[in-house]
C-alpha positions as CSV (number, residue, x, y, z in Angstrom):
1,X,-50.8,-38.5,130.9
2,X,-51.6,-35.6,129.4
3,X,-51.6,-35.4,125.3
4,X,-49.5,-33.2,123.1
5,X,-50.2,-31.7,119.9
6,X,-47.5,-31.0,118.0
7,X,-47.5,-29.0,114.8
8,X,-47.2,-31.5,112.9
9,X,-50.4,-33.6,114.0
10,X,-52.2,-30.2,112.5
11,X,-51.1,-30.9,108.8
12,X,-51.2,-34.6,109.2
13,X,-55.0,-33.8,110.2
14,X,-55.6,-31.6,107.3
15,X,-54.2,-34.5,105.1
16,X,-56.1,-37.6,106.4
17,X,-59.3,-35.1,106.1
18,X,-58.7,-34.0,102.8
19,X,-58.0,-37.1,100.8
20,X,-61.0,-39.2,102.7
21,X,-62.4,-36.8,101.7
22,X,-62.1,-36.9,98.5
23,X,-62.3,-40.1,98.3
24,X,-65.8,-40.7,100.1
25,X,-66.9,-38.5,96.9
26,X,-65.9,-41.0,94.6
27,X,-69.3,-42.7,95.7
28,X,-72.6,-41.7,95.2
29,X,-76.2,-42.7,94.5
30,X,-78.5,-41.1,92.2
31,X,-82.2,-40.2,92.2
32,X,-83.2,-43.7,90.9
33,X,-80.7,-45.4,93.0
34,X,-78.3,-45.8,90.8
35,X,-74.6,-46.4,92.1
36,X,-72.1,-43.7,90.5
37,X,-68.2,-44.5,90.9
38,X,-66.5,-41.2,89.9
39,X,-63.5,-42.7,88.6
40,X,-63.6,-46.7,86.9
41,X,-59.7,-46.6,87.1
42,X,-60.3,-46.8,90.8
43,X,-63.4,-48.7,91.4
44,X,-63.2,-50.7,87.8
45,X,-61.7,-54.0,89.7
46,X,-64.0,-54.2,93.0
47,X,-66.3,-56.1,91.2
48,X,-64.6,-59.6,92.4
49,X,-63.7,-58.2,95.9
50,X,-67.4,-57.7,96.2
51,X,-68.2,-60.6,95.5
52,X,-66.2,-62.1,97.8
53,X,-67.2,-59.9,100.8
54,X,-71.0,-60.7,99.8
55,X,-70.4,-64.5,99.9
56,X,-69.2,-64.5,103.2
57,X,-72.0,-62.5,104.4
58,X,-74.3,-64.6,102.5
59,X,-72.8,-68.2,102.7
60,X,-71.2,-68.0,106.3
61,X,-67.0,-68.5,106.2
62,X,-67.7,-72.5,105.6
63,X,-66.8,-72.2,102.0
64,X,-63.0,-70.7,102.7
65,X,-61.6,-74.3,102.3
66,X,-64.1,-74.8,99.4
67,X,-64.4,-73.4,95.8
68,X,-63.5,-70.3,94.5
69,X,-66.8,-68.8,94.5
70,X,-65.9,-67.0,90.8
71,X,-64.5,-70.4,89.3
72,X,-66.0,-73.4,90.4
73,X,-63.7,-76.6,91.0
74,X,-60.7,-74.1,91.6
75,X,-59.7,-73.9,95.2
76,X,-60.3,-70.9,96.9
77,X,-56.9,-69.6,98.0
78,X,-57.0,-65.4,97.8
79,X,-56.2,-63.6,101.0
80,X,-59.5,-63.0,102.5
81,X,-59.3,-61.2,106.7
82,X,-60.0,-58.0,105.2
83,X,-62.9,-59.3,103.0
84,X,-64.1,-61.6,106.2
85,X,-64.4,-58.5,108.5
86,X,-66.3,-56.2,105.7
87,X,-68.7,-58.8,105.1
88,X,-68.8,-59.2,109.3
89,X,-69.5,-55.2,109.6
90,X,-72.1,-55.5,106.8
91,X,-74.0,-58.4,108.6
92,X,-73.8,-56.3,111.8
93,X,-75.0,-53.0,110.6
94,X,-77.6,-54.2,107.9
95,X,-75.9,-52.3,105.5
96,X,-74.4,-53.3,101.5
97,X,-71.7,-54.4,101.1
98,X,-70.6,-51.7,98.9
99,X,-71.2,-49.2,101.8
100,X,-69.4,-51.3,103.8
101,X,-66.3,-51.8,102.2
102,X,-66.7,-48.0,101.7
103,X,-66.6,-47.4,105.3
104,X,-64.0,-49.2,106.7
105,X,-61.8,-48.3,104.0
106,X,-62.2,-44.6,104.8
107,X,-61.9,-45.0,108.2
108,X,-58.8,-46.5,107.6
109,X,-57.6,-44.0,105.3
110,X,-58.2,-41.2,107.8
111,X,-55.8,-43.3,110.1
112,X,-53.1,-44.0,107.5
113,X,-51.1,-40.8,107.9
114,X,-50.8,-41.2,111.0
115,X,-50.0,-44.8,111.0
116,X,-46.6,-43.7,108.7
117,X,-45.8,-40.8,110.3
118,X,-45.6,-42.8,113.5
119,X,-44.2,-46.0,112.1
120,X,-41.2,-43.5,110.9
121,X,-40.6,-41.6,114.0
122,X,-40.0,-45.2,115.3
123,X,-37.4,-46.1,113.1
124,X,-35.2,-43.3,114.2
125,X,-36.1,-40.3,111.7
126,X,-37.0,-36.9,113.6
127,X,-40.7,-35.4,113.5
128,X,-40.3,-33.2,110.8
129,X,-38.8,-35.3,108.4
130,X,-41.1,-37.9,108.9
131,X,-43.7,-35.6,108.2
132,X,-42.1,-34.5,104.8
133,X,-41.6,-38.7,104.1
134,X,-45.5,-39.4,104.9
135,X,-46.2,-36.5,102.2
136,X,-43.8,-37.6,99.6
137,X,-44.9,-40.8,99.7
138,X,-49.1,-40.2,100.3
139,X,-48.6,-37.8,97.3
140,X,-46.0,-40.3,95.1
141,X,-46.3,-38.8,91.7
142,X,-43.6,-37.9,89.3
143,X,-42.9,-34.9,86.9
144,X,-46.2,-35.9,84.8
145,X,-47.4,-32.7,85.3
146,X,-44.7,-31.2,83.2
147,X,-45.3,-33.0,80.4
148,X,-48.4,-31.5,77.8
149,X,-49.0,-35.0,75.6
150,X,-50.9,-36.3,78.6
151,X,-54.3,-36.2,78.1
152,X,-56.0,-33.8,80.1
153,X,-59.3,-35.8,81.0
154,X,-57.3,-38.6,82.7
155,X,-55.4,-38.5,85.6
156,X,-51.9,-37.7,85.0
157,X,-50.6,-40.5,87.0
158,X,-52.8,-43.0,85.2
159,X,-51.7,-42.9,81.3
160,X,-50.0,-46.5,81.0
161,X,-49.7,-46.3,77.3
162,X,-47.6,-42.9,77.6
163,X,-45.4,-44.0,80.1
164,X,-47.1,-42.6,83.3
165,X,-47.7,-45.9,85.5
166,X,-49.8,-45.4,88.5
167,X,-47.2,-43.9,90.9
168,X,-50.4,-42.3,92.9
169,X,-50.8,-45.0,95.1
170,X,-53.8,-43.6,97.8
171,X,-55.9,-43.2,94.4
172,X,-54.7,-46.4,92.7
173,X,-53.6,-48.9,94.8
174,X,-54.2,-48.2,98.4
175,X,-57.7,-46.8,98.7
176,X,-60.5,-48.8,98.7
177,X,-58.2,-51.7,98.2
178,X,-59.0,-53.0,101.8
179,X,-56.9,-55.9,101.7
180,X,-53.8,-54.0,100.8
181,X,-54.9,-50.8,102.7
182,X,-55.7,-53.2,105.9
183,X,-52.4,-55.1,105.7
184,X,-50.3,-51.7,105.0
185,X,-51.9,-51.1,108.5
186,X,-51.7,-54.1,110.2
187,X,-47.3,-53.9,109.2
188,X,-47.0,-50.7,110.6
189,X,-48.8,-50.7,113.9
190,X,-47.3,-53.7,114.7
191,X,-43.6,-52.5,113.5
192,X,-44.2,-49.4,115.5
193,X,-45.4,-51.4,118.6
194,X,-42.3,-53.6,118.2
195,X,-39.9,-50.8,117.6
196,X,-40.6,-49.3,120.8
197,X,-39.9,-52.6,123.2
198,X,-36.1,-52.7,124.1
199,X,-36.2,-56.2,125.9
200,X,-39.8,-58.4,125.0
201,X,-41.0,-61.0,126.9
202,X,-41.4,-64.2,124.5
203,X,-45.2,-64.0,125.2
204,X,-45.2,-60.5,123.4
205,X,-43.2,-62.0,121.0
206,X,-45.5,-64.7,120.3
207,X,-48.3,-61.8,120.0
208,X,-46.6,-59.9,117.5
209,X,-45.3,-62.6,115.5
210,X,-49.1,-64.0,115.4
211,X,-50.7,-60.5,114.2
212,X,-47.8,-60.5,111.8
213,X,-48.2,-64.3,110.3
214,X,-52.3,-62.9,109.6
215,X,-50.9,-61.0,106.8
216,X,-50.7,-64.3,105.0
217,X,-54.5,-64.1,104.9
218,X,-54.8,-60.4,104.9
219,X,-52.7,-59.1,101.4
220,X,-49.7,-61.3,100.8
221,X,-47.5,-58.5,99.3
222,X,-47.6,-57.0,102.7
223,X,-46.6,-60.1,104.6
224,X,-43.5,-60.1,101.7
225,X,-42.3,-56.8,102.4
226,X,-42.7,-57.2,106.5
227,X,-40.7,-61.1,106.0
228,X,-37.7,-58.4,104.1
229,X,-37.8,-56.3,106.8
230,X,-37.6,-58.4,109.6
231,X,-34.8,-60.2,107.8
232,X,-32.7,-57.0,107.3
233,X,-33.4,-55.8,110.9
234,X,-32.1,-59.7,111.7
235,X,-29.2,-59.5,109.5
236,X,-28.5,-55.8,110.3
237,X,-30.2,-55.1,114.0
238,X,-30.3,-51.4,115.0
239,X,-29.3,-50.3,118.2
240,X,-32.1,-49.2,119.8
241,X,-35.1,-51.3,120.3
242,X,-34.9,-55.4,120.4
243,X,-32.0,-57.2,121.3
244,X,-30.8,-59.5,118.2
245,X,-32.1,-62.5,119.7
246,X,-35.5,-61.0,120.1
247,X,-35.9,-60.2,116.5
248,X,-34.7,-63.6,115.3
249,X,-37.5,-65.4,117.6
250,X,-39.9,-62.8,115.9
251,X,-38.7,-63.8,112.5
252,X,-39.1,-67.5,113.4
253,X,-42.2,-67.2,115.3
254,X,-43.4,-65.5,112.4
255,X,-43.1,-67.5,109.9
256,X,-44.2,-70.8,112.0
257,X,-47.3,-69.4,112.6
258,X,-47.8,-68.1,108.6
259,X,-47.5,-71.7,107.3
260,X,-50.8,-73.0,107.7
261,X,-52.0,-69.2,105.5
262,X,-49.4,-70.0,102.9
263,X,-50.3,-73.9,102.6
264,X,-54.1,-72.9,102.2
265,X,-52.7,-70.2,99.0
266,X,-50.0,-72.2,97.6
267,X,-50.5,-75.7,98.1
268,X,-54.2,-76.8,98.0
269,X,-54.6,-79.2,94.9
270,X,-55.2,-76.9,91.7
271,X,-56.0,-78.5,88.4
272,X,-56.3,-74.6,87.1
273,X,-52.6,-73.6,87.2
274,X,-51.3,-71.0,84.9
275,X,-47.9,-69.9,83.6
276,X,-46.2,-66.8,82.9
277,X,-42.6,-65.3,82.5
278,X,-41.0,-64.5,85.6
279,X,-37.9,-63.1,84.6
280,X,-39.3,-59.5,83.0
281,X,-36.1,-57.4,83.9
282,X,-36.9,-53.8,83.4
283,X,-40.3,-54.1,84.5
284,X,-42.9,-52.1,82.4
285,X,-40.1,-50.9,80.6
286,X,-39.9,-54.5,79.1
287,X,-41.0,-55.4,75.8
288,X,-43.0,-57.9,77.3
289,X,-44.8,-55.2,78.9
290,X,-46.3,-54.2,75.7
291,X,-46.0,-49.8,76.5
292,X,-44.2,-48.6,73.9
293,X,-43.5,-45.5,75.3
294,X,-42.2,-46.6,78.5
295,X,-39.6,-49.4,76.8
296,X,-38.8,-46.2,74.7
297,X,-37.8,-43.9,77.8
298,X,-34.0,-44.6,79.3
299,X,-34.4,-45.9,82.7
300,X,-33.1,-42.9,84.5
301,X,-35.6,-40.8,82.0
302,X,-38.8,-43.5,83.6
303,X,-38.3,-43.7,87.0
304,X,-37.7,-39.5,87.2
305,X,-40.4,-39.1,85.1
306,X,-42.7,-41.2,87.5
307,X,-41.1,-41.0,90.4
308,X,-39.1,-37.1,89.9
309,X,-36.4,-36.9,92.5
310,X,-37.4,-39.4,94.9
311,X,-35.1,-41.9,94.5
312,X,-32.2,-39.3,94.0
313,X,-33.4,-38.0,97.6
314,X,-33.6,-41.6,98.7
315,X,-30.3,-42.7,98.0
316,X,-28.8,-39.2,99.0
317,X,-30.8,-39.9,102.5
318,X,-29.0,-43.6,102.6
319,X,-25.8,-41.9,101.7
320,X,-26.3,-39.7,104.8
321,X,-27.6,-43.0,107.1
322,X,-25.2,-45.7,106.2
323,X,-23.7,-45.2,110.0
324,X,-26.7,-45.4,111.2
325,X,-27.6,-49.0,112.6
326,X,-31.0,-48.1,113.7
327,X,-31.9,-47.5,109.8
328,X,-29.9,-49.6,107.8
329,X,-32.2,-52.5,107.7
330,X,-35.2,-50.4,107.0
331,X,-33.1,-48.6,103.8
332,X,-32.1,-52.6,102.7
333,X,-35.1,-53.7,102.8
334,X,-36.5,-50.9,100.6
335,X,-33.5,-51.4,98.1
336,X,-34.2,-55.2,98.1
337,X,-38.0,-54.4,97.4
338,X,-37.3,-52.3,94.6
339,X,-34.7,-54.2,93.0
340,X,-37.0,-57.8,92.9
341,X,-40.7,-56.3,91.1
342,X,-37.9,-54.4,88.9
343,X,-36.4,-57.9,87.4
344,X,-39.0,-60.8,88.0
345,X,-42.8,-60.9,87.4
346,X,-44.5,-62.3,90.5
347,X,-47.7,-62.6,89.0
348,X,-49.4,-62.8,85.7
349,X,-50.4,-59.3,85.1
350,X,-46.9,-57.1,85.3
351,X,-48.9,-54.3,86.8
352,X,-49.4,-56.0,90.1
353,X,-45.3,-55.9,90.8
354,X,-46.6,-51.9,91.9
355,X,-47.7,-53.5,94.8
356,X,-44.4,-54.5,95.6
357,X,-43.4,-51.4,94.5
358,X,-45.1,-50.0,96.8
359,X,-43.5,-51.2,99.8
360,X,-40.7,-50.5,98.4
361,X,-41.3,-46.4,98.1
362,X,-42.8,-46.9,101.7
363,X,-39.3,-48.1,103.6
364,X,-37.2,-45.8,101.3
365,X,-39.2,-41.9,101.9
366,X,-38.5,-41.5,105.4
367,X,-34.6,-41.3,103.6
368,X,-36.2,-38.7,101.0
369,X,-37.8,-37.0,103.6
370,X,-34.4,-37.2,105.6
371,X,-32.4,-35.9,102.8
372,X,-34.6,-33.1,102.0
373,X,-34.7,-31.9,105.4
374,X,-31.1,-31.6,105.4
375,X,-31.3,-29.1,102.9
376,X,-32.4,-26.5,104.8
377,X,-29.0,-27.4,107.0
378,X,-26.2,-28.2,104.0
379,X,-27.7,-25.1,101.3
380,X,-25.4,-21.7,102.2
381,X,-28.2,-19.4,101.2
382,X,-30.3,-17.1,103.5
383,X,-32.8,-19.5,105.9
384,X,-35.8,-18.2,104.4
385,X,-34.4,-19.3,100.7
386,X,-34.0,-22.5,102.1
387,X,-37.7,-23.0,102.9
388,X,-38.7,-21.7,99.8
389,X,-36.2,-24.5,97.9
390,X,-37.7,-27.1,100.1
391,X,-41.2,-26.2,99.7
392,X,-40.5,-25.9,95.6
393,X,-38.9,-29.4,96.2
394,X,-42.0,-30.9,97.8
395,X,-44.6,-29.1,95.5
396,X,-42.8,-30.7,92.1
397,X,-42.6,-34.0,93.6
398,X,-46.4,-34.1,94.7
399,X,-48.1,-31.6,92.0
400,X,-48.8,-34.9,89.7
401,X,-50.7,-36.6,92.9
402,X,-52.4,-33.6,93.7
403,X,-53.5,-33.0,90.5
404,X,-55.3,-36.2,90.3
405,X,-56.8,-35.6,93.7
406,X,-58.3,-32.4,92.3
407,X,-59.3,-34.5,89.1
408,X,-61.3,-37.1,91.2
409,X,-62.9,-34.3,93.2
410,X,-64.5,-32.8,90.2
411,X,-65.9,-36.6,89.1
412,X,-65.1,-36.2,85.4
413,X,-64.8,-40.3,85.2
414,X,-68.4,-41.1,86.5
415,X,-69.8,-44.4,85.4
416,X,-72.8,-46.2,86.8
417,X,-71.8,-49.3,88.7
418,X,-74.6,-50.4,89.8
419,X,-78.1,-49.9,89.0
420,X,-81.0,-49.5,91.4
421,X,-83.0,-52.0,89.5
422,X,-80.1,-54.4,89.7
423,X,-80.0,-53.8,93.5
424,X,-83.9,-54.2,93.9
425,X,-83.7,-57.6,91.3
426,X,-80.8,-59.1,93.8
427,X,-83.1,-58.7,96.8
428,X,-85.2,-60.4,94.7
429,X,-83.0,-63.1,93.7
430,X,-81.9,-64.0,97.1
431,X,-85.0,-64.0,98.6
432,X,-86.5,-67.2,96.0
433,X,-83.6,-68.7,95.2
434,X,-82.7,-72.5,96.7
435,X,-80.0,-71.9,98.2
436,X,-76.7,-69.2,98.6
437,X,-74.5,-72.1,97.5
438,X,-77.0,-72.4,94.2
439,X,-73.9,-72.3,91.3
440,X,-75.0,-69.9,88.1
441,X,-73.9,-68.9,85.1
442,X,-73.7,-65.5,83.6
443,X,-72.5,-63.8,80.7
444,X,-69.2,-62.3,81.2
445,X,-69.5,-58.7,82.4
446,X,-66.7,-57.2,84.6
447,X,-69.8,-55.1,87.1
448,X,-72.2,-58.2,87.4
449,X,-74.8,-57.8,90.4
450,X,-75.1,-61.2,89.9
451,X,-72.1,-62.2,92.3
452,X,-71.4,-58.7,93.8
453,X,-74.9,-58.4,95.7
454,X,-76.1,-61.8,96.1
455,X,-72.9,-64.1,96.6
456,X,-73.9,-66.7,94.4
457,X,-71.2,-68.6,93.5
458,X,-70.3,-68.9,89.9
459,X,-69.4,-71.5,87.6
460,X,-67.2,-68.9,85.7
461,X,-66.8,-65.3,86.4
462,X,-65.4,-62.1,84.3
463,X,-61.9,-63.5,82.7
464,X,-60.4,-60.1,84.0
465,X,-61.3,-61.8,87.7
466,X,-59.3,-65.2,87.0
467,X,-56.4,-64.6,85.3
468,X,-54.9,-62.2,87.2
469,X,-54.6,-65.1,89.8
470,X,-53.0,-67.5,87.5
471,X,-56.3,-69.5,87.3
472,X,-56.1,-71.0,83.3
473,X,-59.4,-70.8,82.5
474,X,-59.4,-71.3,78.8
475,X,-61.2,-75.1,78.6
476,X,-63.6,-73.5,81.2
477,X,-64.6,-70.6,78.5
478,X,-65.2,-72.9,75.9
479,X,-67.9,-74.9,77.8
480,X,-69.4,-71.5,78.8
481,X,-69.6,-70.2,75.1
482,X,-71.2,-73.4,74.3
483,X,-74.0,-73.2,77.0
484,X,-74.3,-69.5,75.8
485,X,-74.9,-70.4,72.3
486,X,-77.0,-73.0,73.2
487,X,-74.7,-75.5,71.3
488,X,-75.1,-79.9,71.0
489,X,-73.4,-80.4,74.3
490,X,-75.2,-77.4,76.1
491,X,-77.8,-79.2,78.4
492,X,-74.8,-82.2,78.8
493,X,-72.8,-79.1,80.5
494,X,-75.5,-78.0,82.6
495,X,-75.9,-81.1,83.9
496,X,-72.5,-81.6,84.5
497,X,-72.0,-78.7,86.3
498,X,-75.0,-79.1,88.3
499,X,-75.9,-75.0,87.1
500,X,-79.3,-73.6,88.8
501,X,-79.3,-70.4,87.9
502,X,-78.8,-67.8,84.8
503,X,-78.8,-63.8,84.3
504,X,-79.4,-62.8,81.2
505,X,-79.3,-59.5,80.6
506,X,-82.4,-57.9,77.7
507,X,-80.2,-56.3,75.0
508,X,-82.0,-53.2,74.8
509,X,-81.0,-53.2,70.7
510,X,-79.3,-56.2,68.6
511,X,-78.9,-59.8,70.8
512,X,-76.8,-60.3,73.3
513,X,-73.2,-61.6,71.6
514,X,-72.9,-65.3,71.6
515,X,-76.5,-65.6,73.7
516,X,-78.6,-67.8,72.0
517,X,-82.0,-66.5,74.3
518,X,-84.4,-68.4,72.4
519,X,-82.5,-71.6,73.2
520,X,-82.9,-70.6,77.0
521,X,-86.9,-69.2,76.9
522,X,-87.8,-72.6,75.2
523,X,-86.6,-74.7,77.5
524,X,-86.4,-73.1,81.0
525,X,-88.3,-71.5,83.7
526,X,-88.3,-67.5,83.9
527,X,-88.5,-67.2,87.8
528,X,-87.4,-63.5,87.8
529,X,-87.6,-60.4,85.1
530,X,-86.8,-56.8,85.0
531,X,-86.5,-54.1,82.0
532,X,-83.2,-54.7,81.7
533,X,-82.6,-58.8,83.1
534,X,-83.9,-61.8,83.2
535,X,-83.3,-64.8,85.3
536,X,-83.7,-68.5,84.2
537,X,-84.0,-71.4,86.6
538,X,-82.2,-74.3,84.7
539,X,-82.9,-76.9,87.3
540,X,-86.8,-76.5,85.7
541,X,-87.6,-77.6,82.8
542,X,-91.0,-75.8,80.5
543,X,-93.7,-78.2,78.9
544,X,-93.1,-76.8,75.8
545,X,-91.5,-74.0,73.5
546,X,-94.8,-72.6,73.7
547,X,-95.5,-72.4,77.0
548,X,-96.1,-69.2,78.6
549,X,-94.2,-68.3,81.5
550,X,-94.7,-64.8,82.4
C-alpha cells in the first residue's frame, strides 16, 4: 500500500519538530554537571514523579500494594503505568531517570499531533479542519498577549495572580507530564482504532475495552474524560462506525476491567484522608480560589481572556453539527467536561480541575476548527480576504502560546535542579546503604536527590508532594519538626518509625531552620559527606559526643 503525504502531514511535521524541540532545550547539564531546567513552572513539580519512577527501578514493582514511598504508612494509590515503563526504559538503557522520563516524553510529544489530528479525522471532521483544531488546541492561549500589565519575564500564559491561568497546555500540563501525556495517548489511539471498525468482534472489544480500563493506572483524568465519551457516544451513537450494541459492551467491558485500578486508588485502607470543598462554582474565579484578579473579571471577560474566541468558535461549530450524529457525542462530552471542573473541586488543589479542563478543550476544537473553516465558505468577501481573516483568526488565538514557546526557547527561567555533586553523593548513597527499602528522613525541600535519584523511601516527603493528593499530613509534620529539632521524644520517634537514614544538607551561612545538627553529629554515625550534605546513619549509635567520625 503505497503511503500518501498530504499537505497537511508537512505542517503537522513542522509542529511536532518544533515544540520537541523546544522542549528537549528545557534540559541541560552544565560543565560541573549540574542539571539546568529552563523553566521551574514546568519542571518545578517532577520532583515526586521522580521519585516514584526511581523506586521502581530501584525497589522492583513489589512495593505498588505497599507504602507510599513519600509518606510512609499511607497506601500507595497514585496512577503509576507511565512511571512503571520510565523506570523499565531506565533499567534497560543504564540511563537516569531524568533522561529517561525526558526521552519518552519527547518521543511522545513528537507523536502527539499526529495522534489528534488523526483521532479528529475519525470523528467525522475533514483534513483541513482537523488540522486548524490540532493547532488551536496545541497552541491554547488566550488574548494574554494583548494585555501590557503582564510581566514580561514570565510566560504570558502562566501569571495566576493576574488572571492568566495556564491555558498553554504542551508547556504546562502535557509535556513532561508522562502520565497525562501517556494517557492523552493511550485515549486517542485507541478512540481512533475503535472509530474506524463498523461491526467488532467481542474479542476486539474485549481488547480495546482492556487498553482503555489501563488508564485507571495510567492518569485517572484521562480514564474520566474517555468513561464521558463512551457514554455520550452510548447515549448518542453516531452513524458511522460501531453498531449501538457494540459501544455499550465497550462501555461495560470497560469499566469491569477498570475496577480492580480504581479499588487499588480509592478504596485501600487510608488513615491519611483529607478534606476539601467540592462545590467551588466558578472555578478560579471563586473566592475560594484566592486570585483576586480573576474573581474580579466577568466570566465572559475570563474565559475570552484565556481562552479568546475558542469557545465562541466552539459553540458556533456545535451550532453548525447538531445534525450530525457522528459528532454529537464527542461535542457532549466536551460540554459535560467543561461544565463539571467549572462547578465542583475534584481535588484539593483547584488548579488540577485544568486537567479536566483539558479534555474538555480537547473534544470541543475539532468544532472551533470546524467553525473557522467555514469562514472561508459563509464570509462574502474576495477568497484571498478570507484566508487572510482566517489566518488573523488563528494567529490571535495562538500568539499567547507561541509567545511562551519563544520564551522557553531563550531559557530566561533557568534554575539548577540538580547538582552534580548531588548526583555523584546518590551513587554513593545507594551503593552503602542496607537496603532500597531503608526508610529516611529529610528536611523538607521540594528538589531532594534524596528520593529522586536513589528511591529511598521516605518517612515524609516535601508537603507540596502530599497534599495535593489529599494525604493530611499535619500529625506527621509535627513528629518530623520534632526529630529535626532534636526535641524530648526525638529518638522515641526514630525508633518508632524504624528511620535508617538522614540528609542533612551543610548551610553554607546561618543553620539550617528547625535542624538542631549538633543533636544529630553527637549521637549518630556520619556514613557519607559532601561540601554541601551530609548523611547520618541513625540505626548507629557514636560512643560519645566526642567521638570523631570523619
Amino acid at each position: 500500500m503505497k503511503l500518501k503525504i498530504h499537505p497537511e502531514h508537512w505542517v503537522l511535521l513542522a509542529v511536532s519538530a518544533w515544540i520537541t524541540w523546544v522542549c528537549a532545550g528545557m534540559l541541560s547539564w552544565s560543565p560541573r554537571g549540574d542539571l539546568i531546567a529552563g523553566s521551574y513552572s514546568i519542571w518545578g513539580d517532577w520532583s515526586a514523579h521522580f521519585s516514584f519512577i526511581e523506586a521502581f527501578r530501584e525497589r522492583g514493582a513489589g512495593w505498588i500494594t505497599g507504602d507510599n514511598p513519600l509518606f510512609a504508612g499511607e497506601p500507595f494509590r497514585y496512577p503509576f503505568l507511565s512511571h512503571l515503563l520510565t523506570a523499565g526504559a531506565a533499567f534497560l538503557t543504564g540511563g537516569n531517570t531524568v533522561l529517561a522520563t525526558e526521552g519518552l516524553s519527547l518521543l511522545l510529544l513528537f507523536a502527539l499531533p499526529f495522534f489528534i489530528h488523526r483521532f479528529f479525522k475519525a470523528c467525522g471532521f475533514t483534513s483541513r479542519s482537523s488540522l486548524l483544531s490540532t493547532l488551536l488546541f496545541l497552541f491554547m492561549g488566550g488574548w494574554q498577549w494583548m494585555d501590557s500589565s503582564l510581566s514580561t519575564s514570565e510566560p504570558l500564559t502562566n501569571q495566576f495572580q493576574k488572571g492568566s491561568v495556564f491555558t498553554q497546555f504542551v508547556l504546562f500540563e502535557i509535556y513532561p507530564q508522562r502520565a497525562f501525556l501517556f494517557g492523552m495517548a493511550i485515549l486517542l489511539l485507541i478512540q481512533t482504532s475503535w472509530a474506524r471498525r463498523p461491526s467488532p468482534k467481542l474479542s476486539v472489544t474485549a481488547i480495546h475495552a482492556l487498553g482503555l480500563s489501563l488508564l485507571v493506572f495510567t492518569h485517572l483524568h484521562s480514564w474520566i474524560a474517555m468513561g464521558t465519551l463512551l457514554l455520550m457516544q452510548a447515549c448518542f451513537p453516531p452513524r458511522t462506525g460501531p453498531d449501538l450494541r457494540s459501544r455499550w459492551t465497550l462501555g461495560i467491558l470497560t469499566l469491569l476491567f477498570s475496577i480492580p485500578g480504581l479499588a487499588h486508588l480509592f478504596w485501600r485502607h487510608s488513615a491519611f484522608g483529607l478534606t476539601w470543598e467540592i462545590w467551588l462554582p466558578g472555578w478560579a474565579q471563586s473566592p475560594g480560589a484566592g486570585i483576586a484578579a480573576a474573581a474580579e473579571m466577568g466570566f465572559p471577560g475570563f474565559w475570552i481572556y484565556n481562552t479568546g474566541l475558542f469557545l465562541v468558535l466552539a459553540c458556533t461549530g456545535m451550532g453548525l453539527s447538531l445534525k450530525d450524529g457522528d459528532k454529537r457525542a464527542l461535542g457532549l462530552g466536551g460540554l459535560i467536561l467543561f461544565l463539571i471542573p467549572l462547578f465542583f473541586n475534584l481535588q484539593p488543589y483547584f488548579y488540577d480541575n485544568l486537567k479536566t479542563f483539558t479534555y474538555s478543550f480537547l473534544f470541543l476544537a475539532p468544532f472551533a476548527g470546524a467553525a473557522l473553516d467555514r469562514l472561508l465558505g459563509f464570509v462574502r468577501i474576495p477568497l484571498w480576504s478570507r484566508w487572510v481573516l482566517l489566518l488573523g483568526i488563528l494567529f490571535s488565538q495562538t500568539f499567547s502560546a507561541l509567545s511562551d514557546f519563544s520564551f522557553f526557547d531563550r531559557g530566561m527561567q533557568k534554575t539548577v535542579f540538580f547538582t552534580g555533586e548531588e548526583f555523584a553523593l546518590a551513587e554513593r548513597f545507594k551503593a552503602m546503604r542496607s537496603s532500597p527499602d531503608a526508610l529516611s528522613l529529610i528536611v523538607p525541600r521540594h528538589n531532594h536527590w534524596l528520593p529522586c535519584l536513589t528511591g529511598t523511601p521516605l518517612i515524609m516527603g516535601y508537603p507540596g508532594w502530599l497534599w495535593s493528593w489529599g494525604i493530611s499530613y499535619s500529625s506527621r509534620e509535627a513528629e518530623i519538626k520534632e526529630i529535626l529539632s532534636g526535641g524530648a521524644r526525638a529518638e522515641e520517634l526514630i525508633q518508632k518509625y524504624s528511620i535508617q537514614y538522614f540528609a542533612m544538607p551543610v548551610p553554607s551561612g546561618a543553620a539550617e531552620p528547625g535542624v538542631n545538627a549538633l543533636f544529630f553529629e553527637n549521637r549518630y554515625k556520619l556514613i557519607l559527606e559532601s561540601p554541601s550534605w551530609r548523611v547520618y546513619s541513625l540505626t548507629e549509635m557514636i560512643k560519645s559526643p566526642s567521638t570523631s567520625v570523619r
